[in-house]
C-alpha positions in Angstrom: -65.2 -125.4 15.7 -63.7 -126.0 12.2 -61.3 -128.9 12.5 -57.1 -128.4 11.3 -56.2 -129.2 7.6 -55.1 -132.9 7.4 -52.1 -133.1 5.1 -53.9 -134.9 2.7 -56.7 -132.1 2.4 -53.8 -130.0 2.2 -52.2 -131.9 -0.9 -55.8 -131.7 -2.5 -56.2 -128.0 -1.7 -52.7 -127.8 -3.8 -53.5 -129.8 -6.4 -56.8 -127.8 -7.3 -55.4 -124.7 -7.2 -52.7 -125.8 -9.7 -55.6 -127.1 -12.0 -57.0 -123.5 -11.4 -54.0 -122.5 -12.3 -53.5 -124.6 -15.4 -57.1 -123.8 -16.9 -56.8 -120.1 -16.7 -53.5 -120.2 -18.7 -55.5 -122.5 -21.1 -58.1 -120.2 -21.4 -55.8 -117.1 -22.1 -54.1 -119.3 -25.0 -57.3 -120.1 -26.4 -58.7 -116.6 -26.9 -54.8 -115.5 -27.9 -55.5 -118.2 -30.6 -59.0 -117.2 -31.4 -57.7 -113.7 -32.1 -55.1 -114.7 -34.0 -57.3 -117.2 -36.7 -60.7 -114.8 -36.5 -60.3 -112.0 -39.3 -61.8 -108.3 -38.0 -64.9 -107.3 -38.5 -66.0 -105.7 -41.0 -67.1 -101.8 -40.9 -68.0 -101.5 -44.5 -71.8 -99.4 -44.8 -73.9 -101.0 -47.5 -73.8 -99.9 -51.2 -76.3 -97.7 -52.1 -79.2 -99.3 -53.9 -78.7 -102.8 -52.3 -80.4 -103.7 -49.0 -78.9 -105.9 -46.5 -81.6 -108.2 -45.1 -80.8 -111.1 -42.5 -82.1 -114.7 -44.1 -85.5 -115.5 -42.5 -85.1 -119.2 -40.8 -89.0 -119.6 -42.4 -87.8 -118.8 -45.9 -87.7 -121.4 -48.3 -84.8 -120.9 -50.6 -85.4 -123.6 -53.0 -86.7 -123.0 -56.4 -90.3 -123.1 -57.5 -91.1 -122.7 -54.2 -93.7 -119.8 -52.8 -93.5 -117.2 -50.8 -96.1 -117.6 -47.8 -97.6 -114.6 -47.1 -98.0 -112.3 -43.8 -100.3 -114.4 -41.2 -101.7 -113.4 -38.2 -99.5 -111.9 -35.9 -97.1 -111.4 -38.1 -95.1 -107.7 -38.4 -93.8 -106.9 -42.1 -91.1 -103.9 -42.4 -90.8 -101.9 -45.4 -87.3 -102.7 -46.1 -87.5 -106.3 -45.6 -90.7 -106.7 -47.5 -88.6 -107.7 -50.9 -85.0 -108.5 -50.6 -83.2 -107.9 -53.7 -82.4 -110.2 -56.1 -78.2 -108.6 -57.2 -75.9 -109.9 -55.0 -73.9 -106.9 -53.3 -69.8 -106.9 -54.3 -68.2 -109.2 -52.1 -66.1 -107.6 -49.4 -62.4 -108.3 -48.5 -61.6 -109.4 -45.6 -58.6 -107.5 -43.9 -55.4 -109.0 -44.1 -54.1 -111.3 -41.2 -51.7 -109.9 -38.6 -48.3 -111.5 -39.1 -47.5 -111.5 -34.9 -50.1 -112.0 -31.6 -51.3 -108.7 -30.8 -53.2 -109.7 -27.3 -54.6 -105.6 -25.6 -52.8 -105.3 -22.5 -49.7 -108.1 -22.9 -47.9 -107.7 -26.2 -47.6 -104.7 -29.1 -47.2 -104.9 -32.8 -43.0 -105.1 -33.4 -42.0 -101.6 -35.6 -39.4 -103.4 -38.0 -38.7 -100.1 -39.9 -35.1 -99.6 -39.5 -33.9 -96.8 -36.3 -33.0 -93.3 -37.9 -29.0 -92.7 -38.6 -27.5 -91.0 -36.2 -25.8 -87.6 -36.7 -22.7 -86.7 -34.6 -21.7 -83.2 -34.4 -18.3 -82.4 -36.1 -15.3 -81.4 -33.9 -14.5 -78.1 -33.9 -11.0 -77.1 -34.4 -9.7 -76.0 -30.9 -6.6 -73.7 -30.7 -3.4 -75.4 -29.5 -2.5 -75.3 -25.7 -0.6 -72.7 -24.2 2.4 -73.5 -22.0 1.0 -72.7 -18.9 -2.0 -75.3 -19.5 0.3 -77.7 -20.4 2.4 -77.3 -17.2 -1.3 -77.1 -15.3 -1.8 -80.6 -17.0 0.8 -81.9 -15.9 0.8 -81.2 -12.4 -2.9 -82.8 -12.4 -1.6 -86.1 -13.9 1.2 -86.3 -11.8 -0.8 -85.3 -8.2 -3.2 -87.8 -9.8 -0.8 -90.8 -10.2 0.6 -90.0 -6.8 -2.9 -90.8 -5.3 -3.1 -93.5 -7.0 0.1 -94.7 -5.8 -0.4 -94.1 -2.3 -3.9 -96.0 -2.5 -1.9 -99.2 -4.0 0.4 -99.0 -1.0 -2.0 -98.8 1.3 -3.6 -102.0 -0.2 0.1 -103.8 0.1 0.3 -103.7 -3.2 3.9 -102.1 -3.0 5.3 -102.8 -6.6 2.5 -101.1 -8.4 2.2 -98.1 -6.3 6.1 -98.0 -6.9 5.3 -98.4 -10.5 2.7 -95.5 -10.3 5.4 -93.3 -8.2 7.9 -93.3 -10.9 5.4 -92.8 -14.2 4.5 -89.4 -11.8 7.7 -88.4 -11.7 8.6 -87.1 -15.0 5.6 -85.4 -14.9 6.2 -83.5 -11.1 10.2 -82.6 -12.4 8.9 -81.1 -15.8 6.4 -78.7 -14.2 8.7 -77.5 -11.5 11.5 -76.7 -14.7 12.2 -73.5 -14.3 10.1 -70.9 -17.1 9.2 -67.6 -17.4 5.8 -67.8 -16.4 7.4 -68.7 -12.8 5.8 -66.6 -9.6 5.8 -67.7 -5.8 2.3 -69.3 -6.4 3.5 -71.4 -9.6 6.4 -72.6 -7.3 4.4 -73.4 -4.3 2.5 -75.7 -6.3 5.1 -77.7 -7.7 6.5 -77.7 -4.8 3.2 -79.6 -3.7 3.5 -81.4 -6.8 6.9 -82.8 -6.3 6.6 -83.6 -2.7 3.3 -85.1 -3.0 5.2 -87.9 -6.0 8.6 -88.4 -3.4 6.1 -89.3 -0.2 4.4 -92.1 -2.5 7.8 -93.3 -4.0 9.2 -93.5 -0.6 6.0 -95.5 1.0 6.1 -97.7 -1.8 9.6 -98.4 -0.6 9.3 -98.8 2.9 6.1 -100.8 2.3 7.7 -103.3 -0.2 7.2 -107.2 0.3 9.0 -110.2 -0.4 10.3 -110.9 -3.4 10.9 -114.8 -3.4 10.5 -117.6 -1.1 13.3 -119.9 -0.8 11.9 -123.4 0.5 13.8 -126.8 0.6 14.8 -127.3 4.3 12.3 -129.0 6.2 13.1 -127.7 10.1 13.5 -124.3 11.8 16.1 -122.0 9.8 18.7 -121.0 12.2 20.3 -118.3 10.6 20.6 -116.4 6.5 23.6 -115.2 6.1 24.9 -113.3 2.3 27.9 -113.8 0.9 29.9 -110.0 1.0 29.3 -109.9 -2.8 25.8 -110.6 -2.5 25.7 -113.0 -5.2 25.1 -115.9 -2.6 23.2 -116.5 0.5 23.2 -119.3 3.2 20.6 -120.8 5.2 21.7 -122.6 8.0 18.9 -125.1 9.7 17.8 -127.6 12.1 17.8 -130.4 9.7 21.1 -130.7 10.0 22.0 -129.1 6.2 23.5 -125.5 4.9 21.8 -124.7 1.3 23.0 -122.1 -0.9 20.9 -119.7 -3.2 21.5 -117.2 -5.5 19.3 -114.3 -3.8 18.6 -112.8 -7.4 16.6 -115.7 -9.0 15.7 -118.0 -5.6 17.6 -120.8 -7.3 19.3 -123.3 -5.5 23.6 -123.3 -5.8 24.3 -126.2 -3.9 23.3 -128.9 -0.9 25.6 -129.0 2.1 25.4 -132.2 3.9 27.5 -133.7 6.7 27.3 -132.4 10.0 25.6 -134.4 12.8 23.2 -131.9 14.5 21.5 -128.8 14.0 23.2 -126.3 12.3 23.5 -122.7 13.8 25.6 -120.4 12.5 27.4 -120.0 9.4 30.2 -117.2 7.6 31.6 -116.5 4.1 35.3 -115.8 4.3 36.0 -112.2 3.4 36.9 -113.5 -0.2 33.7 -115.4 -0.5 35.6 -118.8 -1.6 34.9 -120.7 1.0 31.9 -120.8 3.9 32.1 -122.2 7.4 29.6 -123.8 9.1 28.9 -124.8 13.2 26.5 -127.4 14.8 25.6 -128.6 17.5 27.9 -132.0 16.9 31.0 -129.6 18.0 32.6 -129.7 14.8 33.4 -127.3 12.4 33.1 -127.9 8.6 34.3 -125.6 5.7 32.8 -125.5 2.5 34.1 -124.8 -1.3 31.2 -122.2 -2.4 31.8 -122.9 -5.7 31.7 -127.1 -6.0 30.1 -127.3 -2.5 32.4 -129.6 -1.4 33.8 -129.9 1.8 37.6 -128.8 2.3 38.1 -129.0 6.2 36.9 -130.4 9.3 38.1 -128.6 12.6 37.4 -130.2 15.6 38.4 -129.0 19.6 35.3 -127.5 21.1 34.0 -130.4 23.6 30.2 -129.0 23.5 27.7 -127.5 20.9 29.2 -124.5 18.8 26.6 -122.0 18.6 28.7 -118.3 16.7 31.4 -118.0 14.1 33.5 -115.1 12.9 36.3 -114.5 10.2 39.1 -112.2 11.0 38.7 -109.3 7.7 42.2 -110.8 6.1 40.6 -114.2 6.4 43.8 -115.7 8.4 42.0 -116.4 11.7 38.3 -117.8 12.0 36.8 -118.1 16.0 34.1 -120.0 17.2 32.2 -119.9 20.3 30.9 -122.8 22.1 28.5 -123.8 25.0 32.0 -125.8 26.8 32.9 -121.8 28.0 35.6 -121.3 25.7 36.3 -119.6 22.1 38.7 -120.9 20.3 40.8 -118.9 17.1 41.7 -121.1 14.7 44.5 -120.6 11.7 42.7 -120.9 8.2 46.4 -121.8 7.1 47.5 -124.7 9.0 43.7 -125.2 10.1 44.9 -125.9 13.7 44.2 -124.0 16.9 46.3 -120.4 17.2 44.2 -119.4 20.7 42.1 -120.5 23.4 40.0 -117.8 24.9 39.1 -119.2 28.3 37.9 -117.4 31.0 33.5 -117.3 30.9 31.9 -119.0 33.5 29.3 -120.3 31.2 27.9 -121.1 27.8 29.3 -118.7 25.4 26.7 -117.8 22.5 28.4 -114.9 20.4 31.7 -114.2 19.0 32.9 -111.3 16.9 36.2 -109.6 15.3 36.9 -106.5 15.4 36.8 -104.5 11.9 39.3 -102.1 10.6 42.9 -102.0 9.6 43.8 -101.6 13.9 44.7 -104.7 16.5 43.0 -107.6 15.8 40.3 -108.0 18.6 38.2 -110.7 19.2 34.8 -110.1 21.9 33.1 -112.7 23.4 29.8 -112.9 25.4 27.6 -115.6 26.9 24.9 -116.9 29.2 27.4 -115.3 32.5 26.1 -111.6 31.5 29.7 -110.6 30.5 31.4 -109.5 27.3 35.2 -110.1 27.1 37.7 -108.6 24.7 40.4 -110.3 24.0 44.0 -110.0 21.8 43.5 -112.1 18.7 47.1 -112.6 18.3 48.2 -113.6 22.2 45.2 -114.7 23.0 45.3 -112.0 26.2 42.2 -110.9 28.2 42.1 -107.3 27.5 38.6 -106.5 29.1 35.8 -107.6 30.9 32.2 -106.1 30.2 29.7 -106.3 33.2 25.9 -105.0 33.5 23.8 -106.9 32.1 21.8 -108.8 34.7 20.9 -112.1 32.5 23.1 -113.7 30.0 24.5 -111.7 26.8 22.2 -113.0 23.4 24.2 -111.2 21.1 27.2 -108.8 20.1 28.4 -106.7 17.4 31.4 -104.0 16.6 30.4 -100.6 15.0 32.2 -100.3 11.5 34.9 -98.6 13.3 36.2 -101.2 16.0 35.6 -98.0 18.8 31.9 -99.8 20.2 30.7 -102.5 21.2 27.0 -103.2 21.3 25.3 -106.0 23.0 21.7 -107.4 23.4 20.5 -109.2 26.4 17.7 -111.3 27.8 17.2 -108.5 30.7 15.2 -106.4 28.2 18.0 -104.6 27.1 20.7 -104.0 25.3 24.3 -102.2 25.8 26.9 -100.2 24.1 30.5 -100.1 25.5 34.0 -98.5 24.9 36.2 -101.0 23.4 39.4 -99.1 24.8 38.2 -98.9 28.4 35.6 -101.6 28.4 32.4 -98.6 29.7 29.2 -98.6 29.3 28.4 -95.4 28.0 24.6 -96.0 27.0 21.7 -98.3 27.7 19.3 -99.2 25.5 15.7 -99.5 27.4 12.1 -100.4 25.7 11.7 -103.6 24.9 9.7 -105.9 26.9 11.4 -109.2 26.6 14.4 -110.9 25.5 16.8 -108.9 23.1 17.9 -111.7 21.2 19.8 -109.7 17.9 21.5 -106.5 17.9 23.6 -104.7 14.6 24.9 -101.0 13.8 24.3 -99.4 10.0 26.8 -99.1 7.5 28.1 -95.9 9.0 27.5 -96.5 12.4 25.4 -93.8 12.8 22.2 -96.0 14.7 21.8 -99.5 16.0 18.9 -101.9 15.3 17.8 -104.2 17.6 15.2 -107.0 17.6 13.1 -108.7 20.4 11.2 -111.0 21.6 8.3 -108.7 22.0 7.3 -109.1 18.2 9.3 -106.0 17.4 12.5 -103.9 16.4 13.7 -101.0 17.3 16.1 -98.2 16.3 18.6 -96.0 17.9 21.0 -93.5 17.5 
């Protein structure tokens, strides 16, 4: 029974096989050499009159000396019986290869130069008809518009928007009305054009952020813009308000002095000034344009967690976790009202909008919204159905509902005159922490803890 390889009769079995190896390479250079020094052999046929005889090793060559003649044994041929005495014309060897020609591995290189190359010439075409230049530019536009959506669709909002708008020209010139117009013609640019305003309006609903504004260094309570959008404010945990110009992401100005975590924050309707509430209880306003500080207001005997300018910017009110709301003159900068009458942390105020009586609602951690007269200071209504406490409120544009978003799931809207509930908002599947109407009041948005939003009409 043949015993295992050792390893080292495994290293020697290596070794001769790369010495095998080695020697055939050698031997292939060798004979590559041998062809390249040896000249060919010669084909030439012999001159006529001269014969070609192989020197006889038992010739003696030197002068004087004699022939021996045929012994015993010996065969004589005819033609080699007397070799002649003229030397034949000496032949030319053929002329050495310039490059290794080995049969089988490499071929002789052809260094004559590659024939020119002949392109036909263009032919004239006839100029295009309006009709194929309408049909071209329906292709280029349908083709951009694919084009567009396929950028979306890879997040890549600003160039599909980009796309979307070079298609545009493009879809509005073929649908211009012309005389070769039929039903057919104007179904397709119908196609045409809608196909261009679906991928302009994905690229819009799919657009992504266009700045990141970093410098606080805890959670960012709130963002709030100034009403002539040339400012924003971020309010924060680390105890500062920064502002920005939303345009460019620069930085405006660093707002430093309150004691705890700052939560909510409000241009005044004139954008000169921008107040700001903690968690120390105190109030601080702000000069937007120096970023210095102009006011202190303090009352509120717990954390202030919601502030709210009246729209003439004469009354501000802030809600705090002590149960009451206080409405403070931005004139005198001392307290015109005190709203008392929740049974527990209050967490959003608002104003009521409009040119009508000045309303102020409240809402808090009791499950009850309250509206109240901003100038007396008088309970007008109280708000009950939620069954867990009130996250948020807001005031359509036109001061007739109010809406308000709770941690039962749900959120609310209510007649302000009679203080009704005249709709209820179910769907979410935890807390609804924020709640707002559009512009024209014509839906409500609201977001949840449940990772999403929602609208409603």
């Amino acid at each position: 029974m043949a015993k295992p390889m050792t390893e080292p009769g495994l290293a020697r079995r290596a070794r001769l096989e790369i010495a095998g190896g080695a020697a055939v390479v050698i031997a292939i250079l060798g004979f590559a050499l041998y062809k390249w020094e040896r000249p060919p052999e010669s084909n030439a046929t012999p001159v006529a009159g001269y014969a070609h005889t192989a020197p006889d090793s038992t010739t003696n060559t030197a002068a004087g000396a004699a022939k021996p003649s045929p012994g015993k044994g010996m065969i004589v041929h005819p033609s080699t019986t007397r070799p002649s005495t003229t030397r034949p014309p000496a032949i030319q060897p053929a002329q050495k290869q310039r490059f290794l020609t080995i049969p089988g591995l490499l071929k002789p290189l052809n260094l004559a130069p590659p024939p020119l190359l002949e392109y036909p010439r263009a032919t004239e075409r006839a100029p295009l008809t309006e009709a194929e230049i309408l049909e071209r530019r329906r292709v280029r536009a349908l083709r951009l518009a694919r084009f567009s959506r396929e950028h979306t669709a890879r997040r890549d909002a600003v160039t599909g928007a980009l796309l979307a708008l070079e298609a545009l020209p493009d879809a509005k010139i073929a649908a211009r009305p012309n005389a070769l117009n039929n039903d057919d013609i104007r179904a397709r640019n119908d196609i045409v054009q809608l196909a261009v305003y679906r991928a302009l309006y994905a690229a819009y609903l799919h657009r992504r952020e266009i700045g990141v504004l970093s410098g606080h260094f805890r959670y960012v309570r709130n963002a709030v813009y100034s009403h002539d959008g040339a400012r924003l404010a971020t309010v924060s945990s680390d105890r500062r308000t920064r502002l920005w110009d939303p345009r460019t992401g620069a930085k405006i100005a660093l707002l430093k002095g309150h004691d705890g975590e700052v939560w909510d924050a409000r241009f005044s309707p004139d954008d000169q000034f921008l107040a700001t509430a903690s968690f120390d209880g105190v109030i601080r306003i702000w000069n937007t344009n120096s970023g210095e500080e102009v006011a202190v207001l303090k009352g509120h005997e717990a954390e202030i967690a919601s502030l709210d300018y009246s729209p003439d910017g004469r009354f501000l009110v802030s809600g705090s976790y002590d149960g009451a709301a206080r409405i403070w003159n931005m004139e005198t900068l001392a307290i015109h009202a005190v709203l008392r009458g929740h049974s527990a942390k209050i967490r959003s105020v608002a104003f009521s909008p409009g040119a009508g009586p000045l309303r102020v609602a409240t809402a808090g951690d009791d499950g009850a919204a309250r509206i109240w007269d901003a100038t007396t200071g008088e309970e007008l209504a109280v708000m009950r159905g939620h069954r867990h406490s009130i996250r948020r409120l807001a005031f359509s544009p036109d001061g007739k509902t109010l809406a308000t978003a709770s941690a039962d799931k749900t959120a609310r809207l209510w007649n302000v005159a009679d203080g009704t509930s005249h709709a209820v908002l179910r769907g979410h599947e935890s807390w609804v922490d924020f709640i707002a109407f559009s512009p024209d009041g014509a839906q409500v948005a609201t977001a949840s803890r449940d990772k999403t939003a929602r609208l409603w009409n």
